[in-house]
N, C-alpha and C positions, 0 to 999 in steps of 0.2 A: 787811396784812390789815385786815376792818373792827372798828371798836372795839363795835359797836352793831350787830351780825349780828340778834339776836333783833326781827321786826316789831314795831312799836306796833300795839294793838288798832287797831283797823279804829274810827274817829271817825264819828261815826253823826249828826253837825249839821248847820250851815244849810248847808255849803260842799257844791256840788253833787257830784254824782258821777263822777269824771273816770276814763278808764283811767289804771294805774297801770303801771309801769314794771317788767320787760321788755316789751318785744312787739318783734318780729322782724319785716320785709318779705315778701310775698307772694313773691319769688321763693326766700329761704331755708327758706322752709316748703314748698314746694315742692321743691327739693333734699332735706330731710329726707325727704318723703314717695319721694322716688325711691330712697334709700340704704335708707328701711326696705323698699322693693320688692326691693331688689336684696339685701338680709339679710347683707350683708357688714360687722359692726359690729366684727371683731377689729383692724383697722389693724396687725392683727403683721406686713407685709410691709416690704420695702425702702421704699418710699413709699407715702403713701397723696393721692393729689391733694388733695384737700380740707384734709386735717393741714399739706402742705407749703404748701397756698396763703398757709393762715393766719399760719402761720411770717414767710414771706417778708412778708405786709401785715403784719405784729405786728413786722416791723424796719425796714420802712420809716416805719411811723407812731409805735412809741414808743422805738424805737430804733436808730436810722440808724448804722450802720457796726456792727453788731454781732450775731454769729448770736443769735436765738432759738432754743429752743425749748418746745416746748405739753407740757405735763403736765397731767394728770388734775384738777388743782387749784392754788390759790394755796400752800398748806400742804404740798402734796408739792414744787410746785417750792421753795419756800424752805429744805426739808430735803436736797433734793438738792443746793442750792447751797450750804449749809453743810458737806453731805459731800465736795463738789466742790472745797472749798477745801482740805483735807484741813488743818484746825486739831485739835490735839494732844487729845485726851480730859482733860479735867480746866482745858480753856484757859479764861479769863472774856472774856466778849462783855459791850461795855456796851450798855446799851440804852434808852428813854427808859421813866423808868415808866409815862406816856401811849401806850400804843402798846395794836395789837390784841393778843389775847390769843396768839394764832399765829405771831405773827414771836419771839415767847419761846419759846411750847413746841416748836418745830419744831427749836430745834437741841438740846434735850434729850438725843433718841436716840443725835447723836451725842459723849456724854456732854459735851456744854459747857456752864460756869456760868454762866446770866445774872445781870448786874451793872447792879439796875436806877437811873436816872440821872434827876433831876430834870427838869423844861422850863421852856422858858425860859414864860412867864405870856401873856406879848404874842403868842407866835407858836405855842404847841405843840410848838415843834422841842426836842431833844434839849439842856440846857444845856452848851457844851460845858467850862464853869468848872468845873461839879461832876464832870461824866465826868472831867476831870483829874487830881481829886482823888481820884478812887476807879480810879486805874491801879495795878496792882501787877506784881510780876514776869510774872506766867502772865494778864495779858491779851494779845490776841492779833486781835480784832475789835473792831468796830462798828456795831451796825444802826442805823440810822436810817428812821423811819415818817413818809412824806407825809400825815400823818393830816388828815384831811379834803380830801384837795387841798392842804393848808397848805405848800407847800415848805420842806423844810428847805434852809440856808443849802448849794447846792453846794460853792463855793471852799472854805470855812471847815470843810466834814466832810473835803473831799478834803486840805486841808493839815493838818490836826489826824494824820489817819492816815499820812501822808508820816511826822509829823515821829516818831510815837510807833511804827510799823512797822508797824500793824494792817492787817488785814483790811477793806474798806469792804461791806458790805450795806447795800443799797436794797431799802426795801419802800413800792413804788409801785402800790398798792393801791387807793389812794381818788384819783391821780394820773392818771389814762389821759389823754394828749394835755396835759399840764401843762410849763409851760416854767420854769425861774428865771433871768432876765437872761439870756434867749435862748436857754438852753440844756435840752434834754429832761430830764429829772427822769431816773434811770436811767443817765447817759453819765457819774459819776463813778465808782459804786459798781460793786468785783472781780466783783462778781454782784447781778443786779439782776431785782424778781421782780414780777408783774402780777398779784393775782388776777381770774382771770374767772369770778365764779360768784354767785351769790345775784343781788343787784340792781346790780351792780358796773355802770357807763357802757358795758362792753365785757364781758357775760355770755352765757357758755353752758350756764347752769344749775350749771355745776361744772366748771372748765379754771382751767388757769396758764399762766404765760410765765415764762420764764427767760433772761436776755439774761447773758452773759459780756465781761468785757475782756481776760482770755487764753485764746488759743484752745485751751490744754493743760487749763484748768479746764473749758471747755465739755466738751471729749471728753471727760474722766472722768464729768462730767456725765451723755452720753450712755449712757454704761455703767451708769453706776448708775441709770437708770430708764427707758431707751427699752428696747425686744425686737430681737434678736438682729440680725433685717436690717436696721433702721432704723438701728442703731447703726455696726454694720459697714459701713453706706454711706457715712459721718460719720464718721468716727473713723480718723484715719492712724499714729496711737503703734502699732508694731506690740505692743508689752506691753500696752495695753489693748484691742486687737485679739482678742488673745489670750484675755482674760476678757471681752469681748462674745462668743463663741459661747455661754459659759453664762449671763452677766449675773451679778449681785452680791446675787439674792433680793430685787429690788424691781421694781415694775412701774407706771411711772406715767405710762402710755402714755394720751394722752386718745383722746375715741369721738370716728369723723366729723361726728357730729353738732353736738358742744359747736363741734368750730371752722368748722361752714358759720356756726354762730348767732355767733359771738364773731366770725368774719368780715366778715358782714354790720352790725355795731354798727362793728369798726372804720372801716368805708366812710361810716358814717353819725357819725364822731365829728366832725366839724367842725359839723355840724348840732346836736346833741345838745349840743357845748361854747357855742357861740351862742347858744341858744334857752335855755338853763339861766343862761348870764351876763343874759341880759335877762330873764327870770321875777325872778332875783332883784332887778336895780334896780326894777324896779316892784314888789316886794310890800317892799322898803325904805322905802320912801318912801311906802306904805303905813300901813306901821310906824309911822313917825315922829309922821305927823299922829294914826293912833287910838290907839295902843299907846307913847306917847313914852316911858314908860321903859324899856321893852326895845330894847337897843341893840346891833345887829349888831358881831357880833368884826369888826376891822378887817381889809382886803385883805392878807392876806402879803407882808410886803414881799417887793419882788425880782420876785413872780409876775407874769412878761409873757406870757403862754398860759394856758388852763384853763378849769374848772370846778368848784367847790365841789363836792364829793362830797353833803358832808350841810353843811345851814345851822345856825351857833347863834347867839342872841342871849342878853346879858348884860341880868341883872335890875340895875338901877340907881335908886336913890333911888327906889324905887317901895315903896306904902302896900302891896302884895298882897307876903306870903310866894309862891316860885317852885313848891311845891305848886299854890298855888292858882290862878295864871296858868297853869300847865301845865292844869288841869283846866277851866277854863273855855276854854282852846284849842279841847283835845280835845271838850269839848262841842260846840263851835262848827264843827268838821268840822275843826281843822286835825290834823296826824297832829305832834302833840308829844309830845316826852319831856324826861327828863333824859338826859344822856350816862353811856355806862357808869362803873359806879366804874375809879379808875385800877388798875394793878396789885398796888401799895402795899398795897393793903387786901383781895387776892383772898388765899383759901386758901392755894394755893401759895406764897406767900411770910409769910404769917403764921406757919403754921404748919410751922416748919423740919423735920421729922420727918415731913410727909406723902408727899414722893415716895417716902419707902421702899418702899409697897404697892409702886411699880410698877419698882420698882432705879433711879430717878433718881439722874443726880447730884446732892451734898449743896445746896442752895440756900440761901444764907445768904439768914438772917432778916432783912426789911427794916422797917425803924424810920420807922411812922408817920408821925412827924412829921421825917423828913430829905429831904422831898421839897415843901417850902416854894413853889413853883415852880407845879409841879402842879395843887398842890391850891387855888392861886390863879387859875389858868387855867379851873378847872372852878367853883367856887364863883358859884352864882347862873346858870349856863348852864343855855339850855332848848335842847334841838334837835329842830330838822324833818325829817321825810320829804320829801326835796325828789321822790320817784318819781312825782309828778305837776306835771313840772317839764318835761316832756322832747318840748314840742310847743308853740308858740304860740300865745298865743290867737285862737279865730276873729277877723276882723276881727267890730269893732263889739260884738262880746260884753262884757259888763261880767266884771271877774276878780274868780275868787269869791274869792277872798283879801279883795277889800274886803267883803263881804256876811260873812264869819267873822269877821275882824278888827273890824268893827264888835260885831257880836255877843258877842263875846269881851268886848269894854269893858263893853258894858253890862251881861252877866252879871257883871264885876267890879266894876262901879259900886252893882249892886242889892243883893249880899252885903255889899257896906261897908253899906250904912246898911241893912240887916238889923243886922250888925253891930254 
């Protein structure tokens, strides 16, 4: 899921006014406009064309050889595949403390402890030295967060779980169309989950994907969140056969609509991965020349496919506190922030006694300062809105990047010697 869900205010400076990111092709708005004619939005049947179409492009594009299926959302599918795996109530799942907030609380429900695990600085991924050290008997999983596009290390999470017997989750989120040394983000991890909803590369306002590597985990899957006929079309265990006539009290069936729209992006993700990889080298280099000490986190290693979800640049040897560069951004039109705080410091883990309101299981209290990693990763980071990233520039247009980016300077130049 995303780390940085909540918009930055709307930047109101020199950088011109560009549409911003979703928008959808005249022919998928057009399908919707035919499905709200036709007023059929329950999809509770054995198929629904548009649900399966999406399926089948959402396997062939983010995950080749592997049934999907579309859920309601990123957060539903990640709970279904945590139920899907059927890990022991009371099991510890590690998890990186940089991760969204949602690839945590999703497997709550089905009473598991997250056990959250430092990152490595250089890359965002999961450190897997410190996950080592914090295995105890009743671990059991792994998630791992593609958090910004950043790949985590495939081989290295899938041999670590070989060697220790865990569970592998993939939460390929900020990932759509993302490769590591050739390989699809999603084709190591037992269950592997897409959100499509908010601003995601691949959105339908609110949908998921859920890809499996045993086909017995999918089918339980099915049962626990598709409706009755759709399940029973899918699902050959005659015991879970058995319990798809009634279902298991969840329903996380998405609308035709979310996947004509998450359809249509997938069609258009090679376009969208291209034009997003070239926005950024030109507002790099950018960078450089007006902005030299803010300095672009380095390429993930490994990453041979993609696109950066969300962009951050490291404040370095530079005279402006990251307050103050963030604000003269933002003045300047560009859409900055800080990145969210890490987990480490969120309520739920400070304060060990809060999920009681809700009958959580116990979540051990996480110690500030044993997350060394993290908090080195984020420290002096500014991040952009890249949702106006997702089209090239006209020919011959000047990019307003440079027209803000100058601007930016020089409201940080004038404050120094106010200053």
């Amino acid at each position: 899921m995303n780390p940085t869900t909540d918009p930055p205010a709307e930047p109101t400076g020199t950088q011109e006014r560009v549409m911003l990111w979703p928008w959808w092709s005249e022919g998928a708005v057009e399908t919707v406009r035919w499905l709200l004619d036709e007023g059929d939005m329950a999809a509770a049947g054995r198929d629904h064309p548009q649900i399966t179409e999406c399926e089948q492009l959402a396997g062939d594009v983010l995950a080749p050889g592997r049934p999907v299926m579309m859920c309601d959302s990123g957060t539903g599918a990640l709970e279904t595949g945590y139920a899907a795996l059927q890990l022991e109530p009371g099991s510890e799942v590690l998890v990186a403390s940089h991760s969204f907030r949602a690839t945590v609380t999703a497997m709550l429900p089905q009473g598991l402890v997250p056990v959250l695990c430092d990152a490595e600085p250089a890359t965002g991924g999961i450190d897997l030295r410190d996950a080592s050290a914090r295995l105890t008997p009743r671990t059991a999983a792994l998630t791992i967060t593609h958090t910004w596009g950043r790949p985590v290390p495939l081989d290295a999470v899938r041999r670590f779980c070989d060697r220790h017997h865990l569970a592998l989750i993939e939460d390929c989120s900020h990932a759509h169309g993302t490769t590591w040394r050739g390989r699809p983000v999603g084709a190591v991890g037992d269950v592997a989950v897409w959100s499509c909803g908010t601003w995601k590369m691949a959105t339908g306002g609110k949908a998921g994907l859920l890809a499996c590597r045993d086909r017995a985990v999918w089918e339980r899957a099915q049962v626990l969140a598709q409706p009755k006929h759709h399940a029973l079309a899918r699902v050959h265990d005659p015991q879970l056969r058995a319990l798809a006539v009634t279902g298991a009290g969840h329903n996380r069936r998405p609308t035709p609509i979310a996947a004509v729209l998450v359809a249509d992006h997938l069609r258009r993700l090679p376009h969208t991965l291209a034009t997003k990889t070239e926005r950024q080298t030109d507002v790099e280099k950018l960078l450089a020349h007006l902005l030299p000490f803010l300095e672009p986190l380095p390429d993930p290693p490994g990453r041979t496919a993609g696109a950066l979800y969300k962009w951050h640049w490291r404040l370095t040897s530079s005279p402006y506190p990251v307050d103050a560069v963030i604000r003269a951004l933002h003045t300047a039109g560009v859409r900055a922030r800080r990145p969210a705080r890490p987990l480490h410091h969120t309520p739920l883990f400070t304060d060990p006694g809060l999920g009681a309101a809700l009958r959580l299981p116990p979540i051990p209290p996480a110690d500030p300062d044993s997350f060394p990693g993290t908090d080195r990763l984020l420290k002096g980071l500014v991040e952009i809105d890249t949702r106006d990233m997702y089209e090239p520039l006209p020919d011959g247009d000047p990019d307003p990047y440079e027209r803000a980016l100058t601007a930016a300077a020089r409201e940080l130049h004038t404050s120094d010697r106010k200053a």
